[in-house]
C-alpha positions in Angstrom: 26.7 -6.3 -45.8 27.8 -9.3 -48.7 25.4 -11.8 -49.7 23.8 -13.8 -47.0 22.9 -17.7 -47.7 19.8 -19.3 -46.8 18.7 -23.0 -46.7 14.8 -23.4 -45.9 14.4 -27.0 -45.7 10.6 -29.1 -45.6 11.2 -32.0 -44.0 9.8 -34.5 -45.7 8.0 -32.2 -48.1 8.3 -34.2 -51.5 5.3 -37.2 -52.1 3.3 -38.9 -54.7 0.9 -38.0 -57.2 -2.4 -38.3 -54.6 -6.1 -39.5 -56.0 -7.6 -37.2 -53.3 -5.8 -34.0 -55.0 -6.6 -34.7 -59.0 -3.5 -36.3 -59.5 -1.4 -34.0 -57.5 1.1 -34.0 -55.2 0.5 -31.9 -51.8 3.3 -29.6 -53.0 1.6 -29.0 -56.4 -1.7 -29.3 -54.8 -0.7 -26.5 -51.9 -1.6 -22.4 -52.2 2.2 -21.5 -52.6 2.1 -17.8 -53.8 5.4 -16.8 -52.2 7.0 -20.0 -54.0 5.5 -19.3 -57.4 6.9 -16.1 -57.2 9.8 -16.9 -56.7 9.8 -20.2 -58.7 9.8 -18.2 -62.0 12.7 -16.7 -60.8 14.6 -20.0 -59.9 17.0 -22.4 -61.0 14.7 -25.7 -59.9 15.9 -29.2 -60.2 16.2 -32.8 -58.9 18.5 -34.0 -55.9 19.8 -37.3 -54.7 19.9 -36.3 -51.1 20.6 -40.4 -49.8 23.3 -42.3 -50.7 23.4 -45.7 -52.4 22.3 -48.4 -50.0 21.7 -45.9 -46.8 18.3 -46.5 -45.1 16.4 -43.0 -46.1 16.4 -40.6 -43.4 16.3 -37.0 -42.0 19.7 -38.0 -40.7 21.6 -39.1 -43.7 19.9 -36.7 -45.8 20.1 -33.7 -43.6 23.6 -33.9 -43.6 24.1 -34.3 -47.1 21.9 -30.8 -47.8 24.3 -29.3 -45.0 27.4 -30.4 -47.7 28.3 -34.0 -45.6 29.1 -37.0 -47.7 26.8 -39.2 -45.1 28.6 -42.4 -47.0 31.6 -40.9 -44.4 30.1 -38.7 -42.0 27.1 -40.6 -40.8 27.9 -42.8 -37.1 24.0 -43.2 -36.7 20.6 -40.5 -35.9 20.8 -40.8 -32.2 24.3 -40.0 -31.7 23.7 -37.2 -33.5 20.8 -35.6 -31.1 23.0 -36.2 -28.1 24.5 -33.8 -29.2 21.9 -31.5 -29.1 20.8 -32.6 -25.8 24.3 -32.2 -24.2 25.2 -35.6 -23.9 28.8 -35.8 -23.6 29.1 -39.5 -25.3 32.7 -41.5 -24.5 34.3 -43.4 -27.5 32.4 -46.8 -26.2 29.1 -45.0 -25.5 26.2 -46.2 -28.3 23.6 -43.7 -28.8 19.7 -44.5 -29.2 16.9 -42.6 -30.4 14.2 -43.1 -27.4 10.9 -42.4 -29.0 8.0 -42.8 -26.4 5.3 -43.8 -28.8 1.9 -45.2 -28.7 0.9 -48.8 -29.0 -2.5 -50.4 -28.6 -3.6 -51.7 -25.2 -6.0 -54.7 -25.5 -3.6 -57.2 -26.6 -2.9 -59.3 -23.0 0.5 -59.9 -24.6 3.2 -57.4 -25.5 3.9 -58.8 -28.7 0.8 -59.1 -30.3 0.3 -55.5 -29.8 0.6 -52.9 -32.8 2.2 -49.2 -33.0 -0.7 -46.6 -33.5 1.2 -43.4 -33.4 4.8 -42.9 -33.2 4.6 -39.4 -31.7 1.6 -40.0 -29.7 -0.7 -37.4 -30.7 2.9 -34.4 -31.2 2.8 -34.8 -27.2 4.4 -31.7 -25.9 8.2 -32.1 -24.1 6.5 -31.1 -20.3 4.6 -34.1 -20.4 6.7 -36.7 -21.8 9.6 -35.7 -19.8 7.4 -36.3 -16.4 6.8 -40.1 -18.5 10.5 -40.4 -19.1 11.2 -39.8 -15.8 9.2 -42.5 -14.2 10.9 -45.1 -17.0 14.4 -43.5 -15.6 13.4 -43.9 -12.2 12.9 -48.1 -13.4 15.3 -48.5 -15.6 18.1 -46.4 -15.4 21.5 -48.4 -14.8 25.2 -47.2 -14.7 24.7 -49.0 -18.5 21.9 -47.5 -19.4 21.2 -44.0 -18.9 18.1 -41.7 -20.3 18.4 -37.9 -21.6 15.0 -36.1 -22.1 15.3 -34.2 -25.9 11.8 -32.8 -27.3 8.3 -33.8 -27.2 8.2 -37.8 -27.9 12.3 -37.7 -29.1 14.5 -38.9 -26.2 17.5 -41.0 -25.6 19.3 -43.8 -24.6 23.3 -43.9 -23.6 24.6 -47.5 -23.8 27.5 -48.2 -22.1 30.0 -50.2 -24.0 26.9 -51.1 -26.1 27.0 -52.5 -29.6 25.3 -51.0 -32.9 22.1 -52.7 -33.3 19.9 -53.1 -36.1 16.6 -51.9 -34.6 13.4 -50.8 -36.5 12.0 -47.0 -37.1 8.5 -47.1 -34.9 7.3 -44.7 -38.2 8.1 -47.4 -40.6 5.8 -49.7 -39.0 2.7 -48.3 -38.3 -0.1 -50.0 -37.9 1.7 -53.8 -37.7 2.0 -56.1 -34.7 5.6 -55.2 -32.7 6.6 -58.5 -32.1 8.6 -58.9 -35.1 9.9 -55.3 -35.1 11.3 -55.7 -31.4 15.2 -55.8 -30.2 17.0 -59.2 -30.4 19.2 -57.6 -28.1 17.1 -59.1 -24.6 18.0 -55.8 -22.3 16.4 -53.6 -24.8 13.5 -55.8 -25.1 12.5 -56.4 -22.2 13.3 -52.6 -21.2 10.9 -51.9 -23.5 8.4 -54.6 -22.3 8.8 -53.1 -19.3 7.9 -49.3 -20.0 4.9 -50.0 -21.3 4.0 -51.2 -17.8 5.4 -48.4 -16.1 3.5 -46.1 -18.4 0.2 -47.3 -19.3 -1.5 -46.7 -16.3 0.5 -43.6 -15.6 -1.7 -40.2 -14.6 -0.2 -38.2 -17.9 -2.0 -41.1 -19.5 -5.1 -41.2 -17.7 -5.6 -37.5 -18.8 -4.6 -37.8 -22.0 -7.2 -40.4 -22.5 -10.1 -38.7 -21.3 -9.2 -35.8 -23.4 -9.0 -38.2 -26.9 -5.5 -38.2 -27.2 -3.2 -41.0 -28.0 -1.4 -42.1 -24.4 2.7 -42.2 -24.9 3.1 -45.6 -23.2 5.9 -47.8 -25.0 9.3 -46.5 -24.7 11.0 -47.4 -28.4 14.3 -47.7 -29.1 16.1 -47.4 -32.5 18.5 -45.4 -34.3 21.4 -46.8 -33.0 24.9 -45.2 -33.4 28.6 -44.5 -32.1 29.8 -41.2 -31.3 30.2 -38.3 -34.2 32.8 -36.7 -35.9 32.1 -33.9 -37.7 34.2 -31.7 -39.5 33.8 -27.6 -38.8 30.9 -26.1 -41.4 32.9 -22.9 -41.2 36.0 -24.5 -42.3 34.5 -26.5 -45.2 32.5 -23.7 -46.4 33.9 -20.1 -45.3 30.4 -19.4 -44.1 29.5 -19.1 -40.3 26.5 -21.0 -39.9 23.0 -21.1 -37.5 20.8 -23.6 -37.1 16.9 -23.0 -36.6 15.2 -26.0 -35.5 12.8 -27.6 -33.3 14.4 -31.4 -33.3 17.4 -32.4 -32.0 18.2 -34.0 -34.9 19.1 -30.9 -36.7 20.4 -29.0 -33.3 22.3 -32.2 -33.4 24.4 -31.8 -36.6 24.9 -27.9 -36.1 26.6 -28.6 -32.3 28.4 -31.4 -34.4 29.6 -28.9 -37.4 30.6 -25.9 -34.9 27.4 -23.8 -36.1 25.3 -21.5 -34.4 22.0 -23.1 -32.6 19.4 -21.2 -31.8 16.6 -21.9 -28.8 13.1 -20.6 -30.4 10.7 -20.5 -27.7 7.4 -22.6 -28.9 9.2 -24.3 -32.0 7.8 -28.3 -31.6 8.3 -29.8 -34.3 4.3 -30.1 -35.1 2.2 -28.6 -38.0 1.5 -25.6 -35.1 5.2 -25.0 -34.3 6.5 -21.5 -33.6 6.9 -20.1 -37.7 7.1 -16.6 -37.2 9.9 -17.2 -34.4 12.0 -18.9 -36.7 11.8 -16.3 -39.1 12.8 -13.6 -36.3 15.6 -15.8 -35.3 16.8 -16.4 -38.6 17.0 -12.6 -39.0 18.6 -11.9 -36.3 21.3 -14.0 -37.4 21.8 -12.8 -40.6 21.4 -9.1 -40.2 22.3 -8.4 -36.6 24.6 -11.2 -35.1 27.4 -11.5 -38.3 26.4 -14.8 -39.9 26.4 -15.7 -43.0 24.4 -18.7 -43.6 21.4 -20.0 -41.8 19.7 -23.0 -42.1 16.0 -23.0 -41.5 14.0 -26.6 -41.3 10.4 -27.1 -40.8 9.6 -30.6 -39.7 5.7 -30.3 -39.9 5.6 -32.0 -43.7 7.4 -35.2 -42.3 5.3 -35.1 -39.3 1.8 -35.1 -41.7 3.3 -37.4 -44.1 4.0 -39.6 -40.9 0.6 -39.6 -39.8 -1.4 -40.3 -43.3 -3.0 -37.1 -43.1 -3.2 -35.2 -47.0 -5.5 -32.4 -45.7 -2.4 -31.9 -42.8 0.5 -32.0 -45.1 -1.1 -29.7 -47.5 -1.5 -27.6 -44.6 2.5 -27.7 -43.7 3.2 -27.0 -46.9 1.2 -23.7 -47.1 2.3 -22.8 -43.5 6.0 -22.9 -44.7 5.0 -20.4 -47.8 2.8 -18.0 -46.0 4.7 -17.9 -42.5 8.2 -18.5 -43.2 8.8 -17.9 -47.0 7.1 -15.1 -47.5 7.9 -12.5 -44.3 11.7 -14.0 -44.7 12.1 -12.9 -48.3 9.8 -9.5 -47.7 12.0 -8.5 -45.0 15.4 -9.3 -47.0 14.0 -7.7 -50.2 13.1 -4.6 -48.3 16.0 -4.3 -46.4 17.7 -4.4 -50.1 19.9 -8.0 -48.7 21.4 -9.7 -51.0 20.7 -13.0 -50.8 20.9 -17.0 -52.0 17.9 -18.7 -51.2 17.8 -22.8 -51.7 14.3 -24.3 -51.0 13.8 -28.3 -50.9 12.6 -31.4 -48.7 15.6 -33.5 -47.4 13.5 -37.1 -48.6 9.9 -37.5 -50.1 7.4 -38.9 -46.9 5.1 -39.9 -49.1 1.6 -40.1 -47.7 0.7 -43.4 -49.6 3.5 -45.3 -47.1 3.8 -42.9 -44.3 7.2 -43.2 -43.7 10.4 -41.9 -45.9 11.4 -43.1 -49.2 14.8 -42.6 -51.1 13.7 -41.3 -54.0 15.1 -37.6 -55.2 13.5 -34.2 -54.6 13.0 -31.2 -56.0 14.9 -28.2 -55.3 14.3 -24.3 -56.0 18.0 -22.0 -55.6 17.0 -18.4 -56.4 19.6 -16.0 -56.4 18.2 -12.0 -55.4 21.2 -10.3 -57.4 20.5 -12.8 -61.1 16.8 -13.3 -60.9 15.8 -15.7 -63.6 12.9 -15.3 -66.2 11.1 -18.2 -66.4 7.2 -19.5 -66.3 7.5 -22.7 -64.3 6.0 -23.3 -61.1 8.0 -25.1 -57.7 6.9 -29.1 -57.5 8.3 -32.5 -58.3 6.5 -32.7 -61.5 7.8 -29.3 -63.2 11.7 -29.9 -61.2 11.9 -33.4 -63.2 11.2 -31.8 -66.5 13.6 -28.9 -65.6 16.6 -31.5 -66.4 18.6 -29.8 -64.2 20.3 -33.1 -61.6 22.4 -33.2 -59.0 23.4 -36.8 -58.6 25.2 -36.2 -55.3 23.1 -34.7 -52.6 26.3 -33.6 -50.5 27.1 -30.8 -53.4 24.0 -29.1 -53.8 24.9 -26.9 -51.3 28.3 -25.8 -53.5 25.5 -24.3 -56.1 24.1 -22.0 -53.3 27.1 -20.9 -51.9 30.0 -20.9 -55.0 28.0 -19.6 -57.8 
């Protein structure tokens, strides 16, 4: 068996120095034991994951970890998750992320209300899908046409559409919607009317007598024309999977000919399915014949989404003890040799609660050259390492052309 090559990605994993943790940030701050094992071992260092003048995203800066110059490849997020969903897009089709998100109800009128949640309260995909359907059931027009993706992350096909610049629902938490709506009048008043198709709805009833946050404003953003990506096993020699809850991610590997793998329970939440990521990830690597896998966590983003420190600390640790550690045990005791690259794709710093462009920290450990070294795995410590990789697109030539 040669070397296998492993990406374990924290969405959103990277932050600030926080008051609340001494001075800390929540990757400093976290219980990492498997990572400060290995960190001594480690090359670590600083990456520019987005591009000069590209809005920071998981999109643009997911495919730039994968080894895609977004500055060419990127058409827009949604595009990329109808992929994932099986959305066979035509050359005039625009893509739109669908996010069915929470906004506040006593406001008499629509504008004046504010977001409160842009994943209303992680709701699972069984529920929103039955919500989706009654906005499809509205709305839906040869023009417009809805796809059900996972938990709150749907979308919208627009027939002969246009790219539109539309506004993240994470970005603006908190704030009155009015000035963060569509110019485009069909998508506003689409949206204007879902929020009455929903708020009353009985999967909203229930959720509000059980304290959780009701998904009743369809959102649109994320705008995009359809992908071209080029093959991740011609570019790189390596046959790929892809283990992730969010289409997003699915989205890139269906776009990049890699493998996808289905892991029953994976959600995308801080209590996703860790342990069957792991055992998928395996699989790939030591029973199906490939050679690279590519494992992301969105949890980090998620917490760093919702303000919570206690949460993202939580991710954090999560990723160490339930993926990290059993992945690395099980390849070390198999005697696999191995490349292992750790690192967020952008920081989600908990101070803004939404993503920021600034560069993050990577650890690339190699099983077969082990390093010697007394440094620990966080932002602070990868800064001082003065180790840089300007261009976030080649990282992933360090991990797999030593």
């Amino acid at each position: 068996m040669g070397m296998k090559y492993i990406i374990v990605l924290g969405d959103g994993m990277a932050d600030e120095p926080v008051e609340s943790l001494g001075g800390r940030t929540p990757l400093a701050f976290a219980k990492t034991p498997a990572m400060d094992r290995l960190s001594k071992m480690s090359q670590i260092g600083m990456v520019h994951t987005i591009p000069e003048g590209m809005k920071p995203g998981s999109d643009t800066a997911n495919l730039a970890v994968l080894g895609y110059d977004p500055s060419i490849y990127y058409s827009g997020r949604s595009p990329l998750e109808a992929l994932s969903i099986g959305v066979a897009m035509k050359e005039t089709d625009i893509a739109l992320r669908c996010n069915i998100v929470t906004i506040s109800e006593e406001e008499a009128v629509f504008e004046e209300k504010r977001i409160i949640d842009h994943s209303s309260g992680e709701i699972s995909t069984e529920d929103c899908a039955v919500l989706l359907e009654a906005v499809r059931k509205e709305l839906e027009t040869e023009a417009y046409r809805f796809y059900t993706g996972t938990s709150y992350r749907h979308c919208l096909v627009w027939d002969r559409g246009k790219v539109v610049e539309l506004t993240p629902p994470h970005d603006v938490l908190g704030q009155t919607i009015g000035q963060h709506l569509p110019e485009d009048k069909v998508l506003r008043e689409m949206m204007k009317r879902s929020y009455n198709i929903l708020v009353n709805h009985p999967v909203n009833q229930e959720r509000k007598k059980k304290g959780l946050n009701p998904a009743n404003c369809c959102w649109f953003w994320g705008a995009g024309t359809k992908p071209k990506l080029d093959s991740f096993e011609e570019k790189t020699g390596k046959k790929g999977m892809m283990v992730s809850a969010v289409d997003l991610l699915k989205g890139i590997a269906t776009g990049a000919g890699m493998g996808v793998c289905q892991v029953e329970g994976a959600n995308g939440g801080l209590h996703t399915n860790y342990e069957g990521k792991v055992q998928a990830a395996l699989k790939a690597l030591l029973e199906d014949g490939y050679d690279f896998v590519y494992i992301h966590i969105e949890a980090p983003d998620e917490m760093g989404h919702q303000g919570s420190v206690e949460k993202k600390v939580q991710a954090i640790e999560y990723l160490d003890e339930r993926v990290l550690k059993p992945l690395t045990e099980c390849l070390d005791n198999r005697q696999v040799d191995y490349r292992l690259l750790v690192l967020p794709d952008h920081p989600t710093p908990i101070r803004v609660r939404t993503h920021t462009a600034d560069s993050v920290p990577y650890m690339l450990y190699d099983s077969t050259a082990p390093l010697a070294g007394d440094w620990d795995y966080n932002e602070e410590n990868a800064k001082k390492s003065g180790n840089y990789e300007e261009q976030g697109y080649r990282l992933i030539g360090h991990l797999l052309e030593p």
